[in-house]
N, C-alpha and C positions, 0 to 999 in steps of 0.2 A: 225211455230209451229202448225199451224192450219191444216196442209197438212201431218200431223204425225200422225199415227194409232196408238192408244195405245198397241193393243195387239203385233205391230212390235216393239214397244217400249220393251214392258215386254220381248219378245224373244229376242231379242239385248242384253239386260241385261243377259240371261239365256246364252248365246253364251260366252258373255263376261266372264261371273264369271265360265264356264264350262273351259274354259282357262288357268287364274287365279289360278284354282283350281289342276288343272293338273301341270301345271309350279310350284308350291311349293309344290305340294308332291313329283316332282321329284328333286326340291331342298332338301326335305329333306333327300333324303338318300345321298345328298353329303355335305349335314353338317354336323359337330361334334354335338354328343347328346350332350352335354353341354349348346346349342344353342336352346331352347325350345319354344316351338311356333308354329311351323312350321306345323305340323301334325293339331294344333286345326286351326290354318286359312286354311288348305286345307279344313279340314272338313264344317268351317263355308262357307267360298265359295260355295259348294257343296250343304250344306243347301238352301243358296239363289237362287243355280241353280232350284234346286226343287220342291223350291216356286214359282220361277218365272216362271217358266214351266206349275205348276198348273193353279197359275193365267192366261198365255196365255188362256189355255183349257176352262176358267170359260164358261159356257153355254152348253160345248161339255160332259164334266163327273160330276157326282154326286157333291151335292153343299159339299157334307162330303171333297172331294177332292179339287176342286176349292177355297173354302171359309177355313175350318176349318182347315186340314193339312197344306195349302199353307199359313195362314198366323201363325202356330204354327213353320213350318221350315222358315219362314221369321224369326220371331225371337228368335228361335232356331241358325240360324247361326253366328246371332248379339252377341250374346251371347257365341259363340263359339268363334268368335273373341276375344272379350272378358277375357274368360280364354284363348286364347291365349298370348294375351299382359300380363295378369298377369303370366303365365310361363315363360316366354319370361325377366321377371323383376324379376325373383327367387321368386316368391308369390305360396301361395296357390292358385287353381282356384275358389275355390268357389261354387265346384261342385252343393253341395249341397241346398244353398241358390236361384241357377239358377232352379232346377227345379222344386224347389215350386213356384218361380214365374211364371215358364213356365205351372208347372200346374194347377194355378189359370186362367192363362190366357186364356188356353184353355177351361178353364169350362165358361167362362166369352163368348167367341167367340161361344160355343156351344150355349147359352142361345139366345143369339141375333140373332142363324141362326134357329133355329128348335122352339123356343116360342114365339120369338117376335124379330120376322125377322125384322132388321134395320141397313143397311148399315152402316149408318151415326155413330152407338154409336160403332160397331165392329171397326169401321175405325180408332175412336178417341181414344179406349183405346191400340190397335194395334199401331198410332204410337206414342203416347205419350211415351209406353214402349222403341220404338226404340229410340227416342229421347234421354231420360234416358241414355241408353245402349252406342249413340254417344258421350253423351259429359263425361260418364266414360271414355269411351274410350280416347277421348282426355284427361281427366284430368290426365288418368293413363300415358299414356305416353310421357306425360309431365312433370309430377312428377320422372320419371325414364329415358328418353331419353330424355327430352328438348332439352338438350344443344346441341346434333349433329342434321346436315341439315337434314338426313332421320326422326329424329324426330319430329322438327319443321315441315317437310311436313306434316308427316301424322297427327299432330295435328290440320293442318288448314286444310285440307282434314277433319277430324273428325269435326269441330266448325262449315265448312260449310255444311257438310250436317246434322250436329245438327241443325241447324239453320233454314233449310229447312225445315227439320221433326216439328219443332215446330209451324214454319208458318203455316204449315198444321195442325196440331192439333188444333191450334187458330181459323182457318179457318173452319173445323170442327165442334168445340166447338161452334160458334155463327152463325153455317149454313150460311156462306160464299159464300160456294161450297155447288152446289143443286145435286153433284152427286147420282144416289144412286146405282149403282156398279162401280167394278175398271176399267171397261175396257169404260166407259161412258166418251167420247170424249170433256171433258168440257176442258178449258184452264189449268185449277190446275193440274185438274188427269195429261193432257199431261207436266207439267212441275213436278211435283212431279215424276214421271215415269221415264222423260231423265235423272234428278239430282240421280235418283239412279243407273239408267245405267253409270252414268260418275263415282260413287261412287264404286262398285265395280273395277272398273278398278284402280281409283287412291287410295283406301285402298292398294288394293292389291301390287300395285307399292311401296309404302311407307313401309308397311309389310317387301317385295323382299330389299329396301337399308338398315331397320334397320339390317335386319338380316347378308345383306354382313357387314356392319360397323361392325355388333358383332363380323363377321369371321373375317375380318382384323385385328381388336384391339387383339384377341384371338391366330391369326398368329404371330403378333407383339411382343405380351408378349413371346410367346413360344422360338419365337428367340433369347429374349434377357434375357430371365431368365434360373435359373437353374430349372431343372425340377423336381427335389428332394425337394428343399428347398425351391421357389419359391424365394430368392435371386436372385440379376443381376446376371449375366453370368459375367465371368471375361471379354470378350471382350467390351460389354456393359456398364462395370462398368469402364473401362480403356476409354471408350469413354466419358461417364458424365464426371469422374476427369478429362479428356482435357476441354470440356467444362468450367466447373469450375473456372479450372485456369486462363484461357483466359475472365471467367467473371471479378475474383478477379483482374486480371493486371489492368482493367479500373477502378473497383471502390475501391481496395488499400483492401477490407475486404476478408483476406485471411483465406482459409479452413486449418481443419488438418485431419489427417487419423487415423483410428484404424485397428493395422492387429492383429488377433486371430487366436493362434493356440490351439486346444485341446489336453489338455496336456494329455499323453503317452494314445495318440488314438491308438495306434497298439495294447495295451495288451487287450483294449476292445474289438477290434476285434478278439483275439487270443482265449479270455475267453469264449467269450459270441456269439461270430458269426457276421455276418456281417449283418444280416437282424438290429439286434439290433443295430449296430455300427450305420447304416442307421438312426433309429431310435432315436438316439445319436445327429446326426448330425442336424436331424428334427427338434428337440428338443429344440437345442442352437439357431438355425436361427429364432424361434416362439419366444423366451425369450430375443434373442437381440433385434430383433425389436418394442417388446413392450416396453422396456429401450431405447431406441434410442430418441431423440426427432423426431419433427413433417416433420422438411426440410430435415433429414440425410436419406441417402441410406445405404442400405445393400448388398454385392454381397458377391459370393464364390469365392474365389481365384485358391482353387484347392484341391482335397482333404478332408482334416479337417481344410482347412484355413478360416480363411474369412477377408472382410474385411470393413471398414464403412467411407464413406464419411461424413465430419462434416462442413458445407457453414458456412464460416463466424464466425468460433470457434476459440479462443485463446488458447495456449498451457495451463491456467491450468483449461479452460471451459473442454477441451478434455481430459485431466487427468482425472478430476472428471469424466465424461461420463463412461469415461473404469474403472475406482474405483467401478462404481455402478455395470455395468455388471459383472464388475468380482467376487465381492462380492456376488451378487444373483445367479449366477450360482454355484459357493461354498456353498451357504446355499441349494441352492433347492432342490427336494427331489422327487421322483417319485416310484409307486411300481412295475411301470412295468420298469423302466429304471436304469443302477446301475450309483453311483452317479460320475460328473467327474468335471474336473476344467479347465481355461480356462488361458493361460500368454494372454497378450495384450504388444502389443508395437505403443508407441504413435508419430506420427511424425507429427512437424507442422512448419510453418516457420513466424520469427519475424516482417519482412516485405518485402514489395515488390512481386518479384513473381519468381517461378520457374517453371522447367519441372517436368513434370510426374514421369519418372526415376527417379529424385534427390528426389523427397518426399516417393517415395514408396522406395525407397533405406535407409533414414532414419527408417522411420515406420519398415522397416526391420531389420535393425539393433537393434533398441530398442524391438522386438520382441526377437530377439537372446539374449540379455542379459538378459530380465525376463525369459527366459527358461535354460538360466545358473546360473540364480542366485538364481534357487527353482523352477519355475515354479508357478506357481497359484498366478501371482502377476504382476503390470504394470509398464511398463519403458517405459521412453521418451527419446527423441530426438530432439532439434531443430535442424533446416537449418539456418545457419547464413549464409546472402547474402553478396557479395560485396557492395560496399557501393555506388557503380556508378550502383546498380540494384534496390536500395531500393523506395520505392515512397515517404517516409516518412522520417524527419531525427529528 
């Protein structure tokens, strides 16, 4: 450490985060806007570049540049991070809040350069702020991305160089460190210096996997839902119900199904057009899944169809389910929408366990008969097994 320049130090960091900064603005034009973030961490990089930049020059340009601007874009970038991760977690940034602090700080860093020039009190309220600013950061995205590996990175990326930043202001705060500028080759400055040069890089790294993970999961759902409705995709929803069944044969608690056709969907569409029909179909998919309990899935079948996984439902836990939908979509009422009803047909089996086909072939059939017997009303169907298939007797 002793053999480390500080001013190579701060341009390393300046190189690095000039990087950094470039690599996810060119990721952002090849993510979906949906995926928000991305533009304030290039910019706060950027930030840091131009701080650290300053600070190399300290000595070489006005102390207005070296000192004041370079430690207002130091934590101007932190902060841009910042509203990054809260855009990034569907939050407001905060715009607001950020630059009254940024502009106290500044008046704060002015004071100590040009009236009562002192390192030491610039240095401590400069990083106590960035401190602050790391361990939101880590709090926010931990509160919002814990659970995935890119998160827990950049969380311990965040806590360690919180934790840094605080040493140092501690250190600060009871003249530890006798530095009195940044580029002053004490032991502290040079390891406070490299933990930020190692700090842009591993934010940055942590930033670049949350954002693929959000692209992945985001791929994920697209494939496997409808895009209208945000219901499974019928292939998706044929893959859970195998699942399913193949849970129930080991532990004997068998599902039933709900399949829903919207009754005389073509005249809606004949009267009213098809954007509305659209909007029809929207409609029912938002209303069943608020009805549905917490384990059940919802997919589209095809069409006006749909249809609802129920884990571990008895044939008349399942009746009732489709009782309630069908009744609240007969009552509901909308002024922009005209109003329509829904037959349900219920299929489940008594024990044991079946194929895929044999339940959704029931559930089918008991659909046909509530749309011959009036429509706007629910029929069942059990599967009655052989008796050498049942788990139960």
């Amino acid at each position: 450490m002793s053999e480390l320049d500080p001013r190579s130090l701060v341009f390393v960091a300046s190189l690095l985060g000039l990087m950094c900064s470039v690599i996810l603005f060119m990721l952002r034009r090849s993510f979906p806007p949906t995926i928000g973030g991305l533009v304030h961490w290039s910019r706060g990089l950027f930030g840091m570049v131009i701080a650290s930049t300053l600070f190399g020059l300290t000595g070489l340009v006005p102390v207005f540049f070296s000192v004041i601007l370079g430690n207002v874009m130091l934590v101007a970038g932190i902060m841009s991070f910042y509203a990054g991760f809260r855009h990034f977690a569907g939050m407001p940034p905060q715009t607001r809040l950020l630059f009254v602090v940024l502009a106290l700080l500044t008046s704060y860093v002015a004071w100590f350069t040009y009236v009562d020039n002192r390192y030491q009190a610039r240095a401590l309220l400069v990083t106590f702020t960035d401190t602050v600013l790391f361990f939101e950061c880590m709090r926010l995205v931990y509160a919002t991305s814990g659970k995935t590996f890119a998160g827990r990175f950049t969380c311990i990326v965040f806590a360690t160089i919180g934790a840094l930043s605080a040493v140092r202001a501690i250190m600060l705060l009871f003249h530890v460190d006798s530095a009195t500028d940044l580029l002053e080759p004490t032991m502290a400055q040079k390891a406070y210096l490299a933990a930020m040069a190692f700090s842009v890089l591993a934010i940055s790294l942590g930033a670049m996997m949350m954002a693929n993970e959000r692209l992945r999961s985001t791929l994920e759902f697209i494939a496997s839902h409808d895009q209208l409705t945000g219901a499974f995709a019928r292939s998706a929803f044929l893959e859970l119900l195998t699942k399913e069944l193949a849970r129930a044969r080991r532990t004997g608690r068998l599902p039933a199904l709900l399949m829903f056709d919207l009754d005389n969907f073509k005249s809606i569409n004949d009267r009213f057009g098809h954007v509305v029909g659209d909007h029809v179909i929207i409609d029912f998919a938002h209303r069943a899944r608020e009805l549905l309990r917490g384990p059940d899935s919802l997919g589209r079948y095809g069409g006006e169809e749909f249809i609802a996984l129920l884990p571990e439902t008895t044939l008349e836990e399942a009746k009732a389910v489709a009782e309630r939908i069908c009744g609240r979509i007969a009552a509901a009422s909308s002024p922009d929408l005209p109003s329509y009803t829904v037959s349900v047909g219920v299929g489940a089996v008594s024990a044991g366990s079946t194929d895929v086909d044999s339940l959704l072939s029931k559930a089918d059939q008991a659909l046909y008969r509530a749309k011959a017997n009036g429509r706007n009303r629910v029929e069942v169907t059990e599967l009655e097994l052989p008796t050498d298939m049942r788990l139960f007797s």
